[in-house]
N, C-alpha and C positions, 0 to 999 in steps of 0.2 A: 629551170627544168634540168633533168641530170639528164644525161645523153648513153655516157657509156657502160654496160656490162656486161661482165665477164659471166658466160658457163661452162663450169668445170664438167668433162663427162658429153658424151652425144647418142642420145638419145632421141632420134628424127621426129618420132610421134612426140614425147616428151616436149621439145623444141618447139613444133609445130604448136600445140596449147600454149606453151611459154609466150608466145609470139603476140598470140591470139588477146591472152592476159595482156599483155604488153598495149598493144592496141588498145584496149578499153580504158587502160587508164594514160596513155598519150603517152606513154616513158620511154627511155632510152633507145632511141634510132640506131645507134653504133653497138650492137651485139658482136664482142670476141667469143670464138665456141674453142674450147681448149679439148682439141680430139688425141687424147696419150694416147690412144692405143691404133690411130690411123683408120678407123674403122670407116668402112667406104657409107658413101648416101644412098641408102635403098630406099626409102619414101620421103619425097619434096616437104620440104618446110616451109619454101622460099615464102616472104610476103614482102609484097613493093614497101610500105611502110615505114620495111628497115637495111639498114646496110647491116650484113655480116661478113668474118672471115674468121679464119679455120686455121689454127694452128696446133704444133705438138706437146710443148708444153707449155709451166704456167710460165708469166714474165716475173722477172726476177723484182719489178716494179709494184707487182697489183696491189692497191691499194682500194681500191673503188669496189662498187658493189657487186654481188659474186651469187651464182643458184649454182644447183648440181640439177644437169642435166641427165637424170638415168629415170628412169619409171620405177626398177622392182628394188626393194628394200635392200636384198642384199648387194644389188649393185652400189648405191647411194652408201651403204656402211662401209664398201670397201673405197670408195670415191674420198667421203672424208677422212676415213684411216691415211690413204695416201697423199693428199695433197693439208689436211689438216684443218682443223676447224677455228681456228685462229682468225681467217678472214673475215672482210665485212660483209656478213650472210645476209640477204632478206627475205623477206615474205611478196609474193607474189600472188595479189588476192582479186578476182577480177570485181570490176564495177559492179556485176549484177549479185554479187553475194553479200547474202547478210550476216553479220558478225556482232552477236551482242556485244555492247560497252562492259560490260562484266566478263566475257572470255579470257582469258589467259593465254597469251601466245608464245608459241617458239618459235624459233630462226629457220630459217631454208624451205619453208612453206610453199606449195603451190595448193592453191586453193582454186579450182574453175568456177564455171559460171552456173546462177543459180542455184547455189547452195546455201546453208542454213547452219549458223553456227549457232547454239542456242545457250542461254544466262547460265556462267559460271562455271562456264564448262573451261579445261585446262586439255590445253592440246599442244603435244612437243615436240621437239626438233625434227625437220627434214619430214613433215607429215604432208602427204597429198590426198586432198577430197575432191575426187571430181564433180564432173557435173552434176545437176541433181539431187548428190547427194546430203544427206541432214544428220547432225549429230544432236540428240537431246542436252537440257539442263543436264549440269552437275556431273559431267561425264569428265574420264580422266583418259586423254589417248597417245599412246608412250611412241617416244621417239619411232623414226622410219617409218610408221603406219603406211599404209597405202586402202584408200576408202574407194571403190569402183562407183563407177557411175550408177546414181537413185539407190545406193546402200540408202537404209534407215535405221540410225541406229540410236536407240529411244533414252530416259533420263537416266540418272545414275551408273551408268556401264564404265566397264572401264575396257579396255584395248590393249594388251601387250606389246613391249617394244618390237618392233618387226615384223608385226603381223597387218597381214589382207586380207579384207573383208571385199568379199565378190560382188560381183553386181545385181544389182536389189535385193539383197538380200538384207533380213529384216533383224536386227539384236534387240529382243525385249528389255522390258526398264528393269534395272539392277543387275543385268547379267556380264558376267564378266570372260572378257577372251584373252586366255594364256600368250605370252612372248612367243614368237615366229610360228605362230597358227594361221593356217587357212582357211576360211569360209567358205566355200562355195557359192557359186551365181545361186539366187533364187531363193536361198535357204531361210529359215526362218529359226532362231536360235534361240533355245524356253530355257536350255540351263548353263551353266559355266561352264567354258572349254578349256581345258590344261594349254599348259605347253608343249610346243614342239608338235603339231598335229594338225593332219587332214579334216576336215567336216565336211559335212553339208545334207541337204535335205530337209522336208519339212514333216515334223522337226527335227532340227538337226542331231548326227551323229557322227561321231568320230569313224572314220573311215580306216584309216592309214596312219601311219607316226609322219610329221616332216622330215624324212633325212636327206 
């Protein structure tokens, strides 16, 4: 069993699930949290389970396996911008998610519990699907994603890099959401969203630009 790893970045809630995952699948007891920017603990992570400690930067040694510890996409882009993506990334998928054998995976994944990854679907780097939540067949969802808890988002769609999709809200099959676009909680989305842009509503509509 591997014991030790490294997370780049602190993000308490983030962390907390990290942990959670961690648990279900028995791994790594010795958590290093690498906090560059000193950022104090506003809500507990702690779990008996594991030992951690809290340092400022990375060690000149890391070798072993490595998460980014941030929640929103553009923290995680600037996380790997800065410390680099060179490391030994993994996926971090809890026991209660299902993951077709035809999916296509990327690196730095936190995937929670009770999710549904469905046939043939290609899903990329540093993407988190919480709880809940379900991606259909044949779906294509681009680096940094971030999927809120009970999103559903149905076959053929594709997801732009850096974009969040809210929580439960619904992307019908073949619909595609533009790079660093927002969804809104609840929404239900019938046609394709650009990039760089607010939505939501049922059915959705562009609200606002993201600036």
């Amino acid at each position: 069993m591997q014991t030790k790893l490294t997370i780049l970045g602190k993000s308490d809630v983030t962390i907390a699930m990290m942990l959670d995952i961690l648990e279900s699948l028995k791994l790594f007891p010795e958590i290093t949290i690498v906090n560059n920017l000193n950022l104090p603990i506003e809500h507990t992570f702690d779990n008996k389970k594991f030992k951690w400690n809290m340092i400022t930067t990375v060690p000149e040694d890391l070798i072993g396996p490595v998460v980014v510890g941030a929640t929103y996409s553009n923290t995680k882009m600037k996380i790997v911008d800065v410390f680099g993506d060179t490391h030994n990334f993994i996926n971090l998928i809890h026991s209660t998610s299902s993951i077709s054998s035809t999916a296509k995976l990327g690196k730095g994944l936190m995937i929670n519990n009770n999710t549904s990854i469905s046939a043939h679907t290609i899903i990329g780097d540093f993407v988190s699907v919480n709880r809940n939540a379900s991606v259909g067949h044949h779906s294509v969802i681009g680096n940094f994603v971030n999927i809120n808890p009970g999103a559903i988002i149905a076959g053929h769609t594709t997801i732009g890099e850096g974009s969040k999709i809210g929580m439960g809200a619904m992307i019908v099959n073949g619909v595609s959401v533009g790079k660093n676009s927002v969804i809104g909680a609840g929404s239900v989305v019938t046609k394709n969203i650009p990039d760089n842009v607010v939505a939501y509503g049922s059915p959705c509509k562009i609200i606002r630009d993201n600036g």
